[in-house]
C-alpha positions in Angstrom: -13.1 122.1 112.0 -11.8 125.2 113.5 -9.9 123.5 116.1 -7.7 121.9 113.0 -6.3 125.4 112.0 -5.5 125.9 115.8 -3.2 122.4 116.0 -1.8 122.7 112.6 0.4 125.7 113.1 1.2 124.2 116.7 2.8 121.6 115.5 4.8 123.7 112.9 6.1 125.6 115.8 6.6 122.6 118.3 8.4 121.2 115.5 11.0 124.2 114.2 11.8 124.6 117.8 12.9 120.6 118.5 15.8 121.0 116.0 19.3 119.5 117.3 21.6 121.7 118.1 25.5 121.7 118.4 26.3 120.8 121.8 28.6 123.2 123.0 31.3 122.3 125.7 31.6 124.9 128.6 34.6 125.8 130.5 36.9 126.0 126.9 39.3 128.3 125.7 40.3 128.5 122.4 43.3 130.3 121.0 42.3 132.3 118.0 45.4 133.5 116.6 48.6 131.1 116.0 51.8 132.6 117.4 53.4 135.2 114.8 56.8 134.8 115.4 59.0 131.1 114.8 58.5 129.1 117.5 62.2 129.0 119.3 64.0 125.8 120.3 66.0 125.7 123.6 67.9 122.7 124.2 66.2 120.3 121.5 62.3 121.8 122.8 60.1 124.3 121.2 57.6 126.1 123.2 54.2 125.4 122.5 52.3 127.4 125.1 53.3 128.7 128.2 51.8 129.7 131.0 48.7 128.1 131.2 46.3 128.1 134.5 45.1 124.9 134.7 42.1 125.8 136.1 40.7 126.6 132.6 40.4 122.7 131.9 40.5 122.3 128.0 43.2 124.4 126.4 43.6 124.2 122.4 47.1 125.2 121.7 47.7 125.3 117.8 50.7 124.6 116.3 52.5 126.7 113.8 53.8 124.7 110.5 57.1 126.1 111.3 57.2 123.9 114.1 57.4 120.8 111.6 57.2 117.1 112.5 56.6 116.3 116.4 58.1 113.0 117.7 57.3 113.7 121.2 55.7 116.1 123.8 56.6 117.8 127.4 54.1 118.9 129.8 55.4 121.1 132.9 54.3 122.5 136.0 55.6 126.0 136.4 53.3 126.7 139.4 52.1 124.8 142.1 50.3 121.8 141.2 48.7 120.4 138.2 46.5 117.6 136.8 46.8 116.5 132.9 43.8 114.2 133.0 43.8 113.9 128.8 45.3 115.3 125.5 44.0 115.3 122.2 46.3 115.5 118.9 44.8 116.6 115.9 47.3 115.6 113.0 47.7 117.5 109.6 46.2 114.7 107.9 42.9 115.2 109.5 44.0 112.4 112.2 43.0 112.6 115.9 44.9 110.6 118.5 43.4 110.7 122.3 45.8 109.6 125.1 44.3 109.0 129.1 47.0 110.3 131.3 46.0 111.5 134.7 49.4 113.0 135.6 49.9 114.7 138.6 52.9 117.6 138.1 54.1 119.3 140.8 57.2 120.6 142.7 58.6 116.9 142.9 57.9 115.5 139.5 57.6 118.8 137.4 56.9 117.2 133.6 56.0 114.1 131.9 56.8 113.0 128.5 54.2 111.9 125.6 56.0 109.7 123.8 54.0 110.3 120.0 53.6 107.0 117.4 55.9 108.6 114.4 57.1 112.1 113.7 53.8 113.9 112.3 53.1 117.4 111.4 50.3 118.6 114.1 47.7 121.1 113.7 46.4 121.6 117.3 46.6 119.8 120.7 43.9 120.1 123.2 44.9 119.5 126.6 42.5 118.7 129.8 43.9 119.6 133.0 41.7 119.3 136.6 40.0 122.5 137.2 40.0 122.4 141.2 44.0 123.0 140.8 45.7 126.5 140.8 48.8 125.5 139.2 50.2 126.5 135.7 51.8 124.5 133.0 53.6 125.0 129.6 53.8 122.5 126.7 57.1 122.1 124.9 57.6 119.7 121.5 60.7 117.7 120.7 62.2 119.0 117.4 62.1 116.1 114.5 65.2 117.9 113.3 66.9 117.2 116.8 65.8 113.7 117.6 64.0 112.5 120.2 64.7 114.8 123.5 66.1 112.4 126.1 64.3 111.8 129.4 
């Protein structure tokens, strides 16, 4: 009888400590405070984020609403060479759009273009780059107001 007592509370303990918990993803950065001041446009592109070392991997950039509706994005290598393996759109609405790209940006092809569905008011973009690489990279938007940034 007294070895019941014993296994009871056991098993109360085995069980509180096989709880799920949140997987967490290492390596992240995440921006905590958006970007005070108006984001400025220089020839039809707003500045996002700049520099970023790739070598962080994921990097959540959010978006200010001033920025407004995004038709299209711009990824470029400011130093050395960099990887965009993916990037992750998280829409207003509570939409999330995933694009594979697996760019390689450097001193001969310096940016690549992300061509979005419709013009959509974005919350936050989370960009994977390679880690192994010691370049940096800025994002730029196309301004809705501006059209479409030509290529």
């Amino acid at each position: 009888m007294r070895s019941i007592h014993i296994f009871i509370p056991l098993l109360a303990v085995a069980a509180g400590t096989a709880t799920a918990q949140p997987k967490e993803e290492s390596g992240n950065r995440v921006r905590i405070m958006a970007p005070k001041s108006k984001p400025k446009a220089s020839n039809g592109w707003i500045e996002l984020a700049s520099p970023i070392p790739a070598w962080h991997g994921t990097e959540f950039i959010i978006v200010p609403p001033e920025a407004g509706s995004l038709p299209q994005l711009r990824v470029d290598a400011l130093d050395g060479t960099v990887i965009v393996l993916r990037v992750r759109i998280y829409y207003a609405g509570g939409k999330v759009q995933n694009m594979e790209l697996g760019r390689r940006l450097d001193p001969r092809h310096k940016s690549t273009l992300i061509d979005l569905p419709a013009p959509k008011r974005i919350d936050e973009i989370a960009l994977t780059t390679e880690t192994y690489t010691r370049g940096t990279y800025a994002l730029y938007a196309a301004s809705s107001e501006l059209g479409v940034a030509t290529r």
